[in-house]
LOMARTI-434062 format. One record per residue: residue number from 1; x, y negated, z negated of N, C-alpha, C, O in turn. Coordinates in nm, 2 decimals, padded with zeros to 4 digits. Layout:
// residues N
k; n.u; n.v; n.w; ca.u; ca.v; ca.w; c.u; c.v; c.w; o.u; o.v; o.w
NUM; X; Y; Z; X; Y; Z; X; Y; Z; X; Y; Z
...
END
This chain:
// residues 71
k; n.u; n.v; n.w; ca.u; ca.v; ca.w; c.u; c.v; c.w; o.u; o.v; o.w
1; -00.48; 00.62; 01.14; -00.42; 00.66; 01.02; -00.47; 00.56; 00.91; -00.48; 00.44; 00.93
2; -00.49; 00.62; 00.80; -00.52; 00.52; 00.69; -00.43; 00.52; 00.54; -00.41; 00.59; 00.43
3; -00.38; 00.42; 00.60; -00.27; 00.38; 00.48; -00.33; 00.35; 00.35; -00.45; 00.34; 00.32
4; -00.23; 00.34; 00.27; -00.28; 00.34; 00.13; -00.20; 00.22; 00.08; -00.07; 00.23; 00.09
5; -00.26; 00.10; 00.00; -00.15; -00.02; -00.03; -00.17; 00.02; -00.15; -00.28; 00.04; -00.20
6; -00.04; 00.04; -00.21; 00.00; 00.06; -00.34; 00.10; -00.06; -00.42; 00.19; -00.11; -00.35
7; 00.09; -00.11; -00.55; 00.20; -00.16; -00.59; 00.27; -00.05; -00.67; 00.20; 00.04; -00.72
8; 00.39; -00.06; -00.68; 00.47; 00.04; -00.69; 00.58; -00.03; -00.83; 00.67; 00.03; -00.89
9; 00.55; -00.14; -00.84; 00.64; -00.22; -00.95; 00.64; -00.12; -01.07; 00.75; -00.08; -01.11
10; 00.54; -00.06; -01.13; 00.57; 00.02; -01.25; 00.66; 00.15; -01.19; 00.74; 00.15; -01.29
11; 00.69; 00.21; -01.14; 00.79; 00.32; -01.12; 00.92; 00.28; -01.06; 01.01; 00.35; -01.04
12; 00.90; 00.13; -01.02; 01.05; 00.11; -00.98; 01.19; 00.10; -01.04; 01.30; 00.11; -00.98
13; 01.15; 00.09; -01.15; 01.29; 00.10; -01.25; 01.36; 00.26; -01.25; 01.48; 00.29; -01.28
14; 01.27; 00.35; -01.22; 01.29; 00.46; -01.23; 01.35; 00.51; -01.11; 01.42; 00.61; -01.09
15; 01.30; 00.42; -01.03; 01.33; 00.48; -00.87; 01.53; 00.41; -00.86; 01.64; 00.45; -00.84
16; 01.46; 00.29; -00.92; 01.62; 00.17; -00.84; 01.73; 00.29; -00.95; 01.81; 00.37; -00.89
17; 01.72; 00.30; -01.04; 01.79; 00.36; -01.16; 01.85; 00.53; -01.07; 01.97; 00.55; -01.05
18; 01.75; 00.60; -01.03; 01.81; 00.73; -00.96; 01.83; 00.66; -00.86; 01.89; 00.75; -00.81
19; 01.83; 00.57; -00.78; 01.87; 00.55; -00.67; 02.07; 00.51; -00.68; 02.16; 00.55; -00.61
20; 02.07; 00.42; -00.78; 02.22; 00.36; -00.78; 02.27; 00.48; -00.88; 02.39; 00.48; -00.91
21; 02.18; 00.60; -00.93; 02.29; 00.68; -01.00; 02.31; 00.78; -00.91; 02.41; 00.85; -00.95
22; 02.24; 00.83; -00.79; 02.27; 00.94; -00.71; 02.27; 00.90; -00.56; 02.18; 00.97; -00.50
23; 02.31; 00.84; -00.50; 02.28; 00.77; -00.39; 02.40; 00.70; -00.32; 02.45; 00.64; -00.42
24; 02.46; 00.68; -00.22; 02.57; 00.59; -00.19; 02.52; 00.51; -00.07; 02.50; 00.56; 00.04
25; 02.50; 00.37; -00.09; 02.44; 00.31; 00.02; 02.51; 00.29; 00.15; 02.45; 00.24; 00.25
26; 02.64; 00.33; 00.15; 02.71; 00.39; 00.23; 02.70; 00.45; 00.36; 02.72; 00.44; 00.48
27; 02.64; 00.54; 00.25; 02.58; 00.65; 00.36; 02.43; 00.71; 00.34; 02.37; 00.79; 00.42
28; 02.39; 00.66; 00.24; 02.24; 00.68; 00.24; 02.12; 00.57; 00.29; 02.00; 00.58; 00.31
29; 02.22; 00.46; 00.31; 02.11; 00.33; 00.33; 02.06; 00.26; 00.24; 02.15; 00.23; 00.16
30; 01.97; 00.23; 00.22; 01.95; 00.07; 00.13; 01.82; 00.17; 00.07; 01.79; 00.27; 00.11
31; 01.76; 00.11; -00.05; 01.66; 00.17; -00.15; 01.54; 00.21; -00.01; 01.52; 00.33; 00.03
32; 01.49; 00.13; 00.02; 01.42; 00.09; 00.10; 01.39; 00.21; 00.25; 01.29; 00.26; 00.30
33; 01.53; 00.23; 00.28; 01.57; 00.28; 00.39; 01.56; 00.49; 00.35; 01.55; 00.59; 00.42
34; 01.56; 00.48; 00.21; 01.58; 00.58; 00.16; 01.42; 00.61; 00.12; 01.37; 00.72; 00.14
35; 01.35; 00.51; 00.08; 01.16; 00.53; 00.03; 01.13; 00.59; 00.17; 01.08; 00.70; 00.19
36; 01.15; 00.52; 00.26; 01.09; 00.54; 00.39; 01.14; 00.68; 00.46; 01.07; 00.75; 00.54
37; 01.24; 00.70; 00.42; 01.26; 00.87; 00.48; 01.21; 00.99; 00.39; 01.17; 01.10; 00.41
38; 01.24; 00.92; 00.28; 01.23; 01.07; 00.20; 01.00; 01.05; 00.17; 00.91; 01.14; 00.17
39; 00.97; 00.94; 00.15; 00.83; 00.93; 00.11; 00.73; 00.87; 00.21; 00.61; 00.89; 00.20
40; 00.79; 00.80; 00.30; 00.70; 00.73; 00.42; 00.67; 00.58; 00.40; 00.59; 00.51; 00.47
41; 00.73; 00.56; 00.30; 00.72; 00.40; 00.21; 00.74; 00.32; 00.37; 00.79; 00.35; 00.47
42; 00.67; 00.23; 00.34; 00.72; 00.09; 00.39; 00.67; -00.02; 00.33; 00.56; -00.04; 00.28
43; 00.76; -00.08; 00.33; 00.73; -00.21; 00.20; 00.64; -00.34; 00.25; 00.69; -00.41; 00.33
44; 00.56; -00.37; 00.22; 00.47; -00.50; 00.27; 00.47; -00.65; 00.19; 00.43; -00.76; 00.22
45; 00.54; -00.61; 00.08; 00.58; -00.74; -00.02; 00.71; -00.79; -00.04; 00.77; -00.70; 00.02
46; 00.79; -00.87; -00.07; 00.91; -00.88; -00.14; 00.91; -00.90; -00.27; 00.84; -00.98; -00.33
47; 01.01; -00.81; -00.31; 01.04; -00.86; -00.50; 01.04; -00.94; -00.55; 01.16; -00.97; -00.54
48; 00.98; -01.03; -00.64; 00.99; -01.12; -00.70; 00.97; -01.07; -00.86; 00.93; -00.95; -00.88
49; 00.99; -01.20; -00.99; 00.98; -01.17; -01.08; 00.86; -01.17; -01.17; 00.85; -01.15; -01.29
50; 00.75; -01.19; -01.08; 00.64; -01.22; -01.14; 00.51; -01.07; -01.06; 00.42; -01.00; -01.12
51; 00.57; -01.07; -00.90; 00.51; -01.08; -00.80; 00.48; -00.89; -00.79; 00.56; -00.81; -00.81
52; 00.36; -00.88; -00.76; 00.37; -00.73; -00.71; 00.48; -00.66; -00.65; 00.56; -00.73; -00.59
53; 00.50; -00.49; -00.65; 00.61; -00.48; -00.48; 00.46; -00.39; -00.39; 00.41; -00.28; -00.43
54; 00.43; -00.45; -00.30; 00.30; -00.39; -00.25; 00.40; -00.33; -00.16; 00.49; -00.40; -00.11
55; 00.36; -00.14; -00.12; 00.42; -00.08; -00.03; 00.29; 00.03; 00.03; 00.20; 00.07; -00.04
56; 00.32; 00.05; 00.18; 00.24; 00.13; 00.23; 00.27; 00.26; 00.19; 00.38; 00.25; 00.13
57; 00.20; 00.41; 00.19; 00.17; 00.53; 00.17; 00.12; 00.55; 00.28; 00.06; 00.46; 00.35
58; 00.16; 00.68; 00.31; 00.08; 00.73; 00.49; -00.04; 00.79; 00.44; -00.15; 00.75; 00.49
59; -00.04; 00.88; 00.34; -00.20; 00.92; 00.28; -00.17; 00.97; 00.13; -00.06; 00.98; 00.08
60; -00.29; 01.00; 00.08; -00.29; 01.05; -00.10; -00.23; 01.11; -00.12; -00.20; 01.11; -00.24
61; -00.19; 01.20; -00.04; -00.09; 01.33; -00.07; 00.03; 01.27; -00.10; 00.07; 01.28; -00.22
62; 00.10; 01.21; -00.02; 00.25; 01.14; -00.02; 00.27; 00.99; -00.13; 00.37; 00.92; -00.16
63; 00.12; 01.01; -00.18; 00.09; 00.87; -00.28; 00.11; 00.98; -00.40; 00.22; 00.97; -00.45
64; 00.04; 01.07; -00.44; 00.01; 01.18; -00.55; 00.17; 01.22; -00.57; 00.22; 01.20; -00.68
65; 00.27; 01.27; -00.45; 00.38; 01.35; -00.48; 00.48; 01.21; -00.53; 00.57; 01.24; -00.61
66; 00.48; 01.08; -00.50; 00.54; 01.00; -00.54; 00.49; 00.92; -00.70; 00.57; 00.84; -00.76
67; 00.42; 00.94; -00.73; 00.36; 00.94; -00.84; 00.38; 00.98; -00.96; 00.38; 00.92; -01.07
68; 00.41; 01.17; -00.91; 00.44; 01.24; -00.99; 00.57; 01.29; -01.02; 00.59; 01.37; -01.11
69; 00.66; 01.24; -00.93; 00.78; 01.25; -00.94; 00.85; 01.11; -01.04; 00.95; 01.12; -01.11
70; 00.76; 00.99; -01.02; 00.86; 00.90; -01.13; 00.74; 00.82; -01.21; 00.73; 00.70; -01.19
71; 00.66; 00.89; -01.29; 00.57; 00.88; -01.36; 00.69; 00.89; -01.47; 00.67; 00.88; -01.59
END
């Protein structure tokens, strides 16, 4: 399989934002928990304020559809 390392910091405001406005972590799971089911995300960095968020992609296609959803 050839993964795709992406940083993902510019669409994450968009993501964390629909995430805490439609989402109950409750029962949906943690941001994280939710990238990885709905997009195949897996995260390879931690957040910091300066720092990339580097996350894996399974391939271009699921890079392209995540892309174009919080462009």
């Amino acid at each position: 399989m050839n993964e795709l390392r992406v940083d993902i910091r510019p669409y994450f405001p968009r993501v964390a934002n629909y995430y805490w406005d439609n989402m109950d972590p409750a029962t949906d799971g943690s941001i994280w928990d939710w990238l990885r089911r709905d997009y195949n995300i897996v995260r390879i960095y931690h957040i910091g304020d300066t720092k990339p968020l580097w996350v894996h992609f399974p391939d271009d296609k699921m890079l392209m559809w995540f892309k174009l959803r919080w462009i």
